[in-house]
C-alpha positions in Angstrom: -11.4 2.4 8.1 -8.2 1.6 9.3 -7.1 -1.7 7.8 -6.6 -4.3 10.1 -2.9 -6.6 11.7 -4.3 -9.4 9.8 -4.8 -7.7 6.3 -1.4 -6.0 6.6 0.5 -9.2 7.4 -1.8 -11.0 4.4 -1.3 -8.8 2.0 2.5 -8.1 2.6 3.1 -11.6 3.7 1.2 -14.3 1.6 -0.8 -12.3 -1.9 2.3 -11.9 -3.9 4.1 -15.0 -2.4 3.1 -18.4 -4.5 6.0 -19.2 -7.0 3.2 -18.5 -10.3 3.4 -14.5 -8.8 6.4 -14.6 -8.4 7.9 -16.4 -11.7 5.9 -18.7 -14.7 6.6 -22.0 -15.4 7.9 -20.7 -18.4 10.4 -18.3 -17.2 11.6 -21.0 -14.7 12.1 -23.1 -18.2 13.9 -20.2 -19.6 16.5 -20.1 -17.0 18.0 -23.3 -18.0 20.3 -24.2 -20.9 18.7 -24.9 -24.3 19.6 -28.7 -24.3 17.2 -28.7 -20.9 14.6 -26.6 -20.9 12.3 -29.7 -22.6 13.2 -32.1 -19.9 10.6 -33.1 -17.9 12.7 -32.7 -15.2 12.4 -28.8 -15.2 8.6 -29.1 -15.0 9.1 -31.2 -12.1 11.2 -29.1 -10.1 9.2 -26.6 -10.8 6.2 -28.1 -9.5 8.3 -29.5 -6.0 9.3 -25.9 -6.0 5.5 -24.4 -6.4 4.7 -27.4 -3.3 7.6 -26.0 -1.0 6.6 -22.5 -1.1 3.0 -23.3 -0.8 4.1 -25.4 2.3 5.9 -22.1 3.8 2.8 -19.6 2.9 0.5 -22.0 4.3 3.0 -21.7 8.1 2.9 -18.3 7.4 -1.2 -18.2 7.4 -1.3 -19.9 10.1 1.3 -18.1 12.0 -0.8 -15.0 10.9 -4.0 -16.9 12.6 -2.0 -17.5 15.8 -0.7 -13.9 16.2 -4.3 -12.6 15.8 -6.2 -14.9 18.1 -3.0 -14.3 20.5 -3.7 -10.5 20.1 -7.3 -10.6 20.5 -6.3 -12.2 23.7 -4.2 -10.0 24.6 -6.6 -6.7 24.4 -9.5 -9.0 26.1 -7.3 -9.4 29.0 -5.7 -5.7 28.8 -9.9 -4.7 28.7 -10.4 -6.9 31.6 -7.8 -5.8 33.6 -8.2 -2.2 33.2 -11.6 -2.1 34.1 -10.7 -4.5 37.6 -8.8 -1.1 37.8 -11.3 1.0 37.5 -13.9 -0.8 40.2 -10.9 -1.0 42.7 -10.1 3.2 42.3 -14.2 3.5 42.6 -13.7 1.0 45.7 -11.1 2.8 47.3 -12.6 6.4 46.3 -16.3 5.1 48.2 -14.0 4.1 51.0 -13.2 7.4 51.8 -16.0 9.1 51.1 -17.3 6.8 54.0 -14.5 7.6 55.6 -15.2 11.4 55.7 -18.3 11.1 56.4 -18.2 8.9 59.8 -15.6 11.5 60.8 -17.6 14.7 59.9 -20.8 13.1 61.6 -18.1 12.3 65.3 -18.4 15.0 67.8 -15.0 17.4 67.3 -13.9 17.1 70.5 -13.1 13.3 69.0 -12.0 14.4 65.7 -9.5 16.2 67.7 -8.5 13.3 69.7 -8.1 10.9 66.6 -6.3 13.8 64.6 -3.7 14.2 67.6 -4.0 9.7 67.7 -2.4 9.9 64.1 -0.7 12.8 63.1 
């Protein structure tokens, strides 16, 4: 099966993105000079770090959730619509059918006289 808009957006979008994927607390430590790396400071940037990009993953989740309700919409009304489509071409196709019909059953001397009306 065919995976779906949301999985691909999920799994390209949000699995590898919290900071821990992406880099440890202790490679973030090891990017700093020796003389700071046992600050506690690192630790907490680190963690206001981890909090901002859990802050953007979480708009992107729900951005995700908007597109799909918005697309399921979308296809509902695009199902809706097509099939309105389909009742008026039945409509119309019944219409003459009826059409043909009330002029086969007319005498032809009248069929003549309505041909000649509107050609």
């Amino acid at each position: 099966m065919a995976p779906t808009e949301a999985a691909i957006l999920r799994n390209y979008l949000l699995l590898p993105s919290r900071l821990p994927s992406i880099i440890s607390l202790q490679e973030f430590t090891s990017l700093f000079p020796k003389s700071q790396q046992s600050s506690p400071q690192v630790r907490a940037l680190y963690r206001d770090l981890q909090q901002q990009r859990n802050a953007v993953v979480d708009a992107v989740s729900t951005s995700i959730d908007a597109e799909v309700k918005q697309a399921k919409a979308l296809r509902r009304t695009i199902i809706r619509t097509k099939k309105e489509s389909e009742l008026e071409e039945q409509d119309d196709e019944i219409e003459i059918e009826r059409t043909v019909r009330q002029l086969t059953a007319m005498p032809p001397v009248i069929r003549l006289y309505l041909y000649h009306d509107y050609a």
